[in-house]
NUFIDO-661513 format. One record per atom (N, C-alpha, C): residue in one letter; x, y negated, z. Coordinates in steps of 0.001 Angstrom, whole numbers, padded with zeros to 6 digits, always signed. Each point is the difference from the previous one (the first is absolute). Example, Ala and Ser with C-alpha at 12.3 -4.5 7.8 and 13.67 -1.06 7.14 Angstrom:
<pts>
A+013190+005690+007800A-000890-001190+000000A+000900-001200+000000S-000350-001050-000720S+000820-001190+000060S-000770-001090+000730
</pts>
This chain:
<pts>
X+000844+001187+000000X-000844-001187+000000X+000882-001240+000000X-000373-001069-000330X+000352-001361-000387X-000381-001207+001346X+000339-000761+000332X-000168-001060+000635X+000270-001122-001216X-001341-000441+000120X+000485-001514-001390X+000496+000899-000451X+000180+000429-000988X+001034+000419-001004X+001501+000271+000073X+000336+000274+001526X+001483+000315+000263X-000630+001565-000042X+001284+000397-000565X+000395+002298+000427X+000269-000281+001780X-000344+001678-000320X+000111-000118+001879X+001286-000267+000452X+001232+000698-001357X+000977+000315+000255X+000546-001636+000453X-000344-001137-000685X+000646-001252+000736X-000799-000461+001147X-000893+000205+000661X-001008-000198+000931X+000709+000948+001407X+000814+001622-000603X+000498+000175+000933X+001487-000664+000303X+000609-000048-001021X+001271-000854+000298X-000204-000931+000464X-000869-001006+000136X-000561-001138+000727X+000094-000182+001168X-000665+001227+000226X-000249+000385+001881X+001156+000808+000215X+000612+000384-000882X+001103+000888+000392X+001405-001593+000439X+000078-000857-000631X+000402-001239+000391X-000238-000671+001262X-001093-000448+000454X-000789+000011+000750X+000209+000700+001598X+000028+001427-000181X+000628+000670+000982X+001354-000184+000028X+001215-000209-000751X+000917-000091+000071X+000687-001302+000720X-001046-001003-000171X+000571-001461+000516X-000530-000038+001534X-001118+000406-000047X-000677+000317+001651X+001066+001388+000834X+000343+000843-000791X+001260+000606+000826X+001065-000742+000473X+000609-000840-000966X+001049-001016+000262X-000323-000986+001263X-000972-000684-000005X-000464-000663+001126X-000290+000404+000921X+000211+001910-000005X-000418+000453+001660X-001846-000136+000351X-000375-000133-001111X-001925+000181-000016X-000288+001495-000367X-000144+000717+001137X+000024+001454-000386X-001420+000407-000192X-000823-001192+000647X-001628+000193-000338X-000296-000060-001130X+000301-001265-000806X-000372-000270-001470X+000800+000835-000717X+001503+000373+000593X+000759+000838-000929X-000991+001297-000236X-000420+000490+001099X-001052+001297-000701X-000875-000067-000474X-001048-001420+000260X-000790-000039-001280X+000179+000150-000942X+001152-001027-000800X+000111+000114-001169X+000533+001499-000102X+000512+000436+000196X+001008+001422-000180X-001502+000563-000021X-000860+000092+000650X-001247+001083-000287X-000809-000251-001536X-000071-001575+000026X-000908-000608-001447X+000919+000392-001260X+001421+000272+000482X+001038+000314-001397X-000460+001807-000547X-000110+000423+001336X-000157+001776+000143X-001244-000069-000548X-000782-000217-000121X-001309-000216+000181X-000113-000087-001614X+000624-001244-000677X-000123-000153-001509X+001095+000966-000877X+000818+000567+000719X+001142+000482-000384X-000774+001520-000470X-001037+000509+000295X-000609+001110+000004X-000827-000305-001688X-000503-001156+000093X-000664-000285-001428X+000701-000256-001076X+001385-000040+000371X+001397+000156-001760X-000313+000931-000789X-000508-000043-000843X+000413+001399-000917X+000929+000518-000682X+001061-001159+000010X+001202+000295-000709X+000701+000629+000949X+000444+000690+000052X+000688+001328+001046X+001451-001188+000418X+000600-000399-001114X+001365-000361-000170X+000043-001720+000914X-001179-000774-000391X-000390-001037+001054X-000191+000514+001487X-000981+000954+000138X-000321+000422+001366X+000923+000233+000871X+001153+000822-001033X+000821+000573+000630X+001201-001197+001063X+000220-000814-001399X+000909-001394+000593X-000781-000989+000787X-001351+000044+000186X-000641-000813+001327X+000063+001081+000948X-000315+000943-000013X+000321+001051+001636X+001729+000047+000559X+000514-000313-001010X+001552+000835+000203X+000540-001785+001174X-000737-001427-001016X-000037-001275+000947X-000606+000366+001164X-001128+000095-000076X-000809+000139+001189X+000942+000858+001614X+000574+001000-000877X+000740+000644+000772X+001044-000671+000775X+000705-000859-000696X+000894-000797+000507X+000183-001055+001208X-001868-000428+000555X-000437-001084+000488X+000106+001027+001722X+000627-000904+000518X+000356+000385+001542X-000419-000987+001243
</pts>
């Protein structure tokens, strides 16, 4: 599915961003939101090869 007309796949990099800057700042609340809204759209990729490089980020976020 589409938001406005973005792929999910940049909608999850978004939030996959998102979580990454709220990790940096030590916001571990918002850091898991977004980290859930990324998981969450990261499931609706169909391109295996996108999905794969937003989970493998996602993975990275501590």
């Amino acid at each position: 599915s589409k938001v406005k007309g973005v792929e999910p796949v940049f909608m999850g990099f978004a939030y996959e961003t998102l979580a990454r800057a709220e990790a940096a700042a030590g916001n571990k609340t918002k850091r898991d939101a977004y980290l859930a809204k990324a998981r969450t759209i990261a499931k609706k990729v169909t391109d295996d090869e996108d999905r794969g490089a937003l989970e493998d980020d996602l993975a990275t976020i501590k």
